[in-house]
C-alpha positions, 0 to 999 in steps of 0.5 A, a space after each residue: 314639798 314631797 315628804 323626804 323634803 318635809 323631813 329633812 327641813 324638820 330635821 334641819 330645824 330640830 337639830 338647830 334648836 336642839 344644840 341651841 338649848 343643849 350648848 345654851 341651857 345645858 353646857 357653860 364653859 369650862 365647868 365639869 358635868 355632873 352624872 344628873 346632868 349628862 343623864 338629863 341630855 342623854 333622855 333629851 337626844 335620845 328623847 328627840 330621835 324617838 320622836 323624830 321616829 314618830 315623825 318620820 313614820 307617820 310622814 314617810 311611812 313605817 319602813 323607812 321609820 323602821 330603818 331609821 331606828 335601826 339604823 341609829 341604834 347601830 350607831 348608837 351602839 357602835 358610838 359606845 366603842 367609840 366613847 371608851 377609846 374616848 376616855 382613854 385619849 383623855 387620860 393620856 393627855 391628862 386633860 382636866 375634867 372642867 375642859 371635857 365638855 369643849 373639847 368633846 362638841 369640837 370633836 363631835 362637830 368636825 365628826 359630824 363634818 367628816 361623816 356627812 362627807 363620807 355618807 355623801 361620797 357613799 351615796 354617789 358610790 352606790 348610785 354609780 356602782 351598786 355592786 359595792 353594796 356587796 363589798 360593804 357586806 363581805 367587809 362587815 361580816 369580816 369587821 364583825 368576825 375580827 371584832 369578835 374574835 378581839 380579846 376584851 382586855 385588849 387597850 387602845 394605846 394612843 401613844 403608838 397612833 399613827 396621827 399623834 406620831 406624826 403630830 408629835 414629830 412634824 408640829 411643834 407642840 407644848 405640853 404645858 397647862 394649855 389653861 383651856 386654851 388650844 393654841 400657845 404663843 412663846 418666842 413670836 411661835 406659836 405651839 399647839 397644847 394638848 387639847 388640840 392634840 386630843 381634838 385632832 384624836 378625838 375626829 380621827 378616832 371617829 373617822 376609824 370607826 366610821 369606816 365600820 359605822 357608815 357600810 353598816 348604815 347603808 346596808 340597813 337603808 341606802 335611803 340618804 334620809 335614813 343615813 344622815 339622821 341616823 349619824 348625827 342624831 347618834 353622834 349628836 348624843 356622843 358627849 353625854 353619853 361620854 359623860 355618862 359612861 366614863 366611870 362604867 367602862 367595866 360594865 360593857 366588856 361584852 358589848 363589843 361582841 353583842 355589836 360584832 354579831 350585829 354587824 355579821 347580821 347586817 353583812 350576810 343580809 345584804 349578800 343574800 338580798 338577792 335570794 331572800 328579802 329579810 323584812 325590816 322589823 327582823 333587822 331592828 329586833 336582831 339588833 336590839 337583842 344581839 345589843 340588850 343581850 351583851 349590856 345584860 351578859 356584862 352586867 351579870 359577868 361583872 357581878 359573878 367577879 364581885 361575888 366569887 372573891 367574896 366567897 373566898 
C-alpha cells in the first residue's frame, strides 16, 4: 500500500472509533451536556487531529503535514462562525437544551455527507479545468474583503431564510412539543416538528459556509487527503465546540475579521503562485496569528466595555 492509502485506512478507522467512543462513552439521549463535558470532547477531537498530524507527517512527509494543519485550523475557525448562526437557529425554534446533542450530530453527519460531495465534485473540477483554482482565489479574496467590511453586530435572522420560507409554506409543519421527536402524526398526516425543521437549517447553514470553507481548503492543498481529513475532522468537532461556545458568543465579535484576513491570504497566494512560491509554514503561521490575534483583540475589547461603565 502506498502512504496515501495507509492513511486514508487509518483515517477510516480512527474516526470510526472515535464516534463509537464519543456517541458511545460521552453522549446519551436527550440529556443536556454539561461545560466539563463538552471540553473533555473538545481536547478529544482536537487531541485526535493533532496526533493524525504526527501520523501524516512521519507517513506523508512534513509538507502535506503541513497542509493538513493548516487546512483543518481554517476550518476550525470558520466552523466557529458556523456555530454562532447555530445557536441562533436554536433559539428561534426554542428547541429544549436536553434535545441539542441529537439534533446537533444528525446535522453534522448530513454536513459531513454534503461535503464529501462537494470536495469530490471539486477534486474532479480542478483535474479537468485548472484554471478554477484561480476563481476560488478571486472569490476568497472577494469573501474575505465583504466579510470584513461586515458590520459585527449584524444578526443572522433564521425567520427571512430562504429554505425555512419555503418549508414553512410548501410542508406541513406543527410547532407543538416535538417531545424529541422529529416527525408528529394528527388525523392519519403526518407533520414535521421543529426539530426537523432546525435539522433541515442546520445542513443548509453548513452548506453555505462550505461554499467559502471548501475553495479555501483546496487553495492551501489540492491534495484530496488533505481536503477531506481536514473537513471532517473540523467538523467532527462541531458539537462540542457548539457546547462550548454557547454561552461566549460575545467574546469572539472580531473573530470574523481575523478569518476575512485568512481568507484574502489564501486568495492573493493562490493567484500569485504562478510568480511566487509562498512556502507552506508561511500559510500555517499567517493563520494562526491572523486567528489568535482577532480571539486575543475581542477579549481585550470585551474587557475595556466591562471597565469603561465601571469607571463612570
Amino acid at each position: 500500500m502506498t502512504p496515501t492509502q495507509w492513511t486514508y485506512l487509518i483515517f477510516v478507522i480512527v474516526i470510526v472509533l472515535a464516534l463509537v467512543f464519543d456517541l458511545g462513552l460521552f453522549s446519551k439521549k436527550n440529556t443536556k451536556t454539561t461545560i466539563k463535558t463538552a471540553l473533555w470532547q473538545s481536547i478529544f477531537w482536537v487531541g485526535l487531529s493533532v496526533l493524525f498530524f504526527g501520523f501524516m507527517w512521519y507517513e506523508d512527509g512534513s509538507e502535506t503535514a503541513i497542509n493538513f494543519m493548516s487546512a483543518y485550523l481554517m476550518e476550525k475557525s470558520l466552523s466557529m462562525d458556523n456555530i454562532f448562526v447555530f445557536i441562533l437557529i436554536f433559539g428561534f425554534f426554542n428547541v429544549k437544551e436536553e434535545y441539542y446533542s441529537r439534533v446537533l450530530l444528525i446535522g453534522i453527519l448530513l454536513a459531513i455527507i454534503f461535503r464529501a460531495i462537494f470536495i469530490s465534485v471539486g477534486v474532479v473540477l480542478i483535474k479537468q479545468f485548472e484554471w478554477i483554482l484561480y476563481l476560488f482565489g478571486v472569490f476568497l479574496v472577494y469573501t474575505g474583503y465583504k466579510m470584513f467590511r461586515t458590520d459585527e453586530n449584524a444578526e443572522f435572522k433564521p425567520e427571512e431564510n430562504i429554505v425555512y420560507r419555503f418549508m414553512n409554506k410548501h410542508l406541513r409543519i406543527t410547532l407543538e412539543d416535538p417531545k424529541g421527536r422529529f416527525l408528529i402524526r394528527r388525523d392519519n398526516k403526518n407533520y414535521l416538528t421543529s426539530l426537523s425543521l432546525v435539522v433541515v437549517m442546520l445542513a443548509v447553514t453548513d452548506i453555505i459556509f462550505a461554499l467559502d470553507s471548501i475553495p479555501a481548503v483546496f487553495a492551501i492543498s489540492q491534495q484530496p487527503v488533505v481536503v477531506y481529513t481536514s473537513n471532517i475532522f473540523a467538523v467532527l468537532g462541531l458539537r462540542s465546540l457548539f457546547f462550548l461556545l454557547r454561552g461566549a458568543v460575545d467574546q469572539f465579535d472580531y473573530l470574523p475579521k481575523g478569518i476575512a484576513v485568512v481568507l484574502v491570504f489564501i486568495g492573493l497566494k493562490m493567484l500569485a503562485e504562478p510568480f511566487i512560491h509562498i512556502p507552506v509554514y508561511v500559510s500555517l503561521l499567517v493563520i494562526v496569528v491572523s486567528l489568535t490575534g482577532s480571539i486575543i483583540y475581542s477579549h481585550y475589547h470585551q474587557k475595556k466595555e466591562l471597565i469603561e461603565p465601571e469607571e463612570k
